[in-house]
N, C-alpha and C positions, 0 to 999 in steps of 0.2 A: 504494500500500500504506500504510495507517494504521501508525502509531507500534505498537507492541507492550509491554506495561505488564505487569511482574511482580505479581503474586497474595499478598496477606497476610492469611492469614482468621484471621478470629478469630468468634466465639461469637454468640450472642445474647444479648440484653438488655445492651451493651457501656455503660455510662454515662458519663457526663461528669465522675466522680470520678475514672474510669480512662483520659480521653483528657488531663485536667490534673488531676491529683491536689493536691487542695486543699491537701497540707504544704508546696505550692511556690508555692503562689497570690500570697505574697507575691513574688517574684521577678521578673524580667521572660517575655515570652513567648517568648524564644528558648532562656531557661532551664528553661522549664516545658514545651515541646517535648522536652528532649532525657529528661524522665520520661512522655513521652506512652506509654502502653498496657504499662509497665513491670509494672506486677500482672498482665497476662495473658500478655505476651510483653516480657519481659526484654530478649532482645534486637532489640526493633524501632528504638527511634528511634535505637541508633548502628548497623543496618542498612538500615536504608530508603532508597532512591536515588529521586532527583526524575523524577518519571513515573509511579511507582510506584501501585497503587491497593490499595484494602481491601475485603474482600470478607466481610459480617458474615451473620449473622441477622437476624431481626427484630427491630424495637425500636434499631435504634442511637439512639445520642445520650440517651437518657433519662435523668434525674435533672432537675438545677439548671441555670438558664439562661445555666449562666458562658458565654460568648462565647469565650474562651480553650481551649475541647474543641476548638471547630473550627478555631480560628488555629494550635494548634499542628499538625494537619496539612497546614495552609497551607504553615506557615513548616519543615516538613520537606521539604517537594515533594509532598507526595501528591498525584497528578491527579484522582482520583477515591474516590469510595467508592461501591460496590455493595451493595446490603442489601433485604432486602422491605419492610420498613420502617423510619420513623424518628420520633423523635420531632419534633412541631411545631416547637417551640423550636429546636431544633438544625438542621432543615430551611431554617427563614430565618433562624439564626444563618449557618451553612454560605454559603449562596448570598449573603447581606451581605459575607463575609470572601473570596469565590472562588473559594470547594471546589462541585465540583460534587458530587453525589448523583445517582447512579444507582435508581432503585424497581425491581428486578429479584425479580419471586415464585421466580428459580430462582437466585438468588445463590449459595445454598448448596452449588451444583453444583460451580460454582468451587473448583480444587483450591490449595492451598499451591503456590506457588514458579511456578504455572503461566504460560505467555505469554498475553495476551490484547488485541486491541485494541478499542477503541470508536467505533462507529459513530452517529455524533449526528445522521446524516440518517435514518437510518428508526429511530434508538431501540433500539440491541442493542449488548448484550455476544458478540463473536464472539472463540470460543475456538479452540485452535492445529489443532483436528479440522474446525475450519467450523462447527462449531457454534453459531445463533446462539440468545441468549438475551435474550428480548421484556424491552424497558425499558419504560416508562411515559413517552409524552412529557412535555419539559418547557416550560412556557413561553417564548416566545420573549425577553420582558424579562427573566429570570431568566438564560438561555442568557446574554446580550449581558452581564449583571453580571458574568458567569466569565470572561466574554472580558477585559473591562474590568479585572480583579483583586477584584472587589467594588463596593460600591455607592460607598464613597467616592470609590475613583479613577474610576469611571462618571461619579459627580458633577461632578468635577472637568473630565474631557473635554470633557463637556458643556460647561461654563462658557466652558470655554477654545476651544472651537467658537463659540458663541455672541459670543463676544469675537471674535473671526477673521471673521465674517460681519456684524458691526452697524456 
């Protein structure tokens, strides 16, 4: 039995003012986490538990290319985010930092507070009825960086393989 991951939806067109809001930009990212998604949900980031996932509209991540939209869900727990789409920017911002993305055309389905777990071998959102909901595969190098925490710590293993083996 897969893990089981609570439901936080929120809107479409969700931007990256509103997952780090620039009046914090100067602060560090654990500080700038705890105002992640505060304009649309108030109380998310002092309720979000580590597993958790987000479940938007269309269009996440759009705006500016701050990198800190996606770390701050990193650095909350968030296991995933589900959405039909997203922006480019924030799609290889995301998978650089270890947040996985989910491309589900039926995200929206997704209720508030619901249980859901994720099936990364055949690509679905399956909800607490068996319901599943078709992911869009994702690359396999892309998958191994989420694995890894992101691309730097990927980097890093490697090296450190690499060293172990020569």
């Amino acid at each position: 039995m897969s893990a089981l991951h609570k439901v936080w939806r929120v809107g479409a067109d969700v931007d990256t003012d509103q997952l780090a809001p620039g009046a914090y930009m100067k602060l560090g990212i654990h500080d700038i986490a705890k105002h992640c998604l505060e304009g649309v949900r108030p109380e998310f980031a002092g309720g979000v538990k580590a597993g958790d996932v987000v479940a938007a509209g269309p269009n996440f991540g759009i705006g500016s290319s701050r990198e800190q939209a996606a770390d701050a869900l990193v650095k909350l727990g968030v296991k995933a985010v589900i959405a039909p789409s997203y922006s480019g920017l924030y799609f290889r911002n995301a998978f650089n930092l270890g947040l996985l993305l989910l491309t589900c055309k039926e995200a929206e389905l997704l209720e508030e507070a619901e249980q859901v777990s994720l099936d990364l071998k055949q690509w679905a959102v399956v909800r607490g009825n068996g319901q599943r909901l078709a992911c869009d595969p994702i690359p396999d190098f892309l998958v191994s960086m989420v694995e890894a925490g992101g691309l730097l710590p990927q980097l890093k293993l490697r090296l450190e393989q690499q060293k172990a083996s020569s």
